[in-house]
N, C-alpha and C positions, 0 to 999 in steps of 0.2 A: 504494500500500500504506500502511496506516495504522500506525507507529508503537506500540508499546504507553507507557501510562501513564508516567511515572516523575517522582517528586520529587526533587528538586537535593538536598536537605534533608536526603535519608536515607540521600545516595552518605555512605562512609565517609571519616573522617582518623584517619591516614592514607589515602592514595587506593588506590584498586583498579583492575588491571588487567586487563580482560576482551578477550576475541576475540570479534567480531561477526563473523557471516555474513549479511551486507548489502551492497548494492552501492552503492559511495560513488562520485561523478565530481564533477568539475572543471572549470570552462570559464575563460579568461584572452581577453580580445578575439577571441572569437568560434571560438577552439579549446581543444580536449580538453586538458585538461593532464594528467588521469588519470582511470580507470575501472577498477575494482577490484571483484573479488567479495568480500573481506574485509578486514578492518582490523583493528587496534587499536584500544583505546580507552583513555581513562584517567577514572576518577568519583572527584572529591574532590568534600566538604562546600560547596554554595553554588555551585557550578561547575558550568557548562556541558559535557557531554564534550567532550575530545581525544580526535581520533582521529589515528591514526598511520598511515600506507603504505609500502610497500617502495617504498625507492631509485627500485630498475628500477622502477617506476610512471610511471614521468617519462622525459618525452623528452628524448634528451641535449642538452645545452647549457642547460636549462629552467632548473637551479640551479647557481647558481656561489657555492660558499664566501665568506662576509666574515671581517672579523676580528671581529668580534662573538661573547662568551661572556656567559651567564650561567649560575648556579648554583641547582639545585632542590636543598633538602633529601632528599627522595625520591627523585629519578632521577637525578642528579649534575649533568656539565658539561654544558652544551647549545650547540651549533654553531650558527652562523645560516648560512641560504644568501638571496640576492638572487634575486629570480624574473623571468625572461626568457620570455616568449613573446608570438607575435603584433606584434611594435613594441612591445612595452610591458615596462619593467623595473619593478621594484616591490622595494625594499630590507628587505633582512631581513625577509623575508615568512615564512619559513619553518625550521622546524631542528629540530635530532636530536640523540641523544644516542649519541657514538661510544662511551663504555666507561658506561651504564648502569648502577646499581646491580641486583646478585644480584635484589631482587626485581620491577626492570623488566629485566631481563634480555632480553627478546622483542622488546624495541625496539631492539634494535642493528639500525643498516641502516636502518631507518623512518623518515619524516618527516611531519612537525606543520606546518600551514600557518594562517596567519590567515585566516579566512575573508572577511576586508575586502579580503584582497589580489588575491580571484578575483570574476568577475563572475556565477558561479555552481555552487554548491556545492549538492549532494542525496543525502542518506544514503536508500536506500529507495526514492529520486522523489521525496521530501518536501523541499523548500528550503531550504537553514540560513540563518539570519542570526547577522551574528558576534556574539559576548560581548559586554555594554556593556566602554567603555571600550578602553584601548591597552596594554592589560599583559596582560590573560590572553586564550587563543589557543582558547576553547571555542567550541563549534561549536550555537547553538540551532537548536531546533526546537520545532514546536507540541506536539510530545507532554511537552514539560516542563513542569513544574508548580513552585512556591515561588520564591524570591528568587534569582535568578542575580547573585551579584558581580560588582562590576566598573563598575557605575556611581559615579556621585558619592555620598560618604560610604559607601563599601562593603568601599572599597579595602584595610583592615584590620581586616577580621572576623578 
């Protein structure tokens, strides 16, 4: 299935939180980490989407909490979890935000994964590859168009 259009350019900032009904999955050495019929998403300015998945999307034992926080303007405090599947850990790969701001509300319970951290990720069918760079956690695909942040000299637009 073919993606529609969309410019990074013209997502809003503040960022917007929309519900997709597409089908997002996950592989980590050579198993399902998840498959979902819908997600979240999140479109800020320059940015690659986040998308978001319920918890239960995940097989138990898959994420185990760190102590690692940081702080979004936007969404509030964010959790990180370490990702476990197949013989393969991969640290703070992943995280949510337990008490969300009023206007992300929807993502309580949901989690955000780096897409470096899986060995394959597909909104659609279509293949993501991760955001340039090691700070933001978007998720590309060919249907975007303009400057996705996140590479060298980017990192404060």
């Amino acid at each position: 299935m073919a993606l529609a259009r969309e410019n990074v350019q013209d997502y809003p900032r503040p960022p917007a939180l929309e519900r997709v009904d597409m089908q997002i999955a996950g592989e980590i050495a050579g198993e399902v980490l998840f498959d979902v019929p819908a997600a979240w998403r999140v479109l800020e300015t320059h940015h690659a989407p986040t998308y978001y998945l319920p918890l239960d999307a995940f097989p138990e034992g898959a994420l185990t909490p760190t102590g690692r926080q940081t702080f979004c303007e936007w969404k509030g405090r964010a959790a990180y979890f370490d990702l476990t599947l197949g013989g393969r850990r991969v640290s703070d790969a992943a995280w949510t935000y337990p008490e969300p701001t009023r206007t992300f509300a929807a993502l309580k319970d949901h989690v955000s994964i780096y897409a470096h951290a899986l060995d394959r990720i597909t909104v659609d069918g279509v293949p993501v590859t991760p955001q340039p760079g090691d700070f933001y956690g978007g998720w590309v695909t060919p249907n975007l168009d303009g400057i996705v942040k996140g590479g060298p000299g980017t990192e404060w637009w």
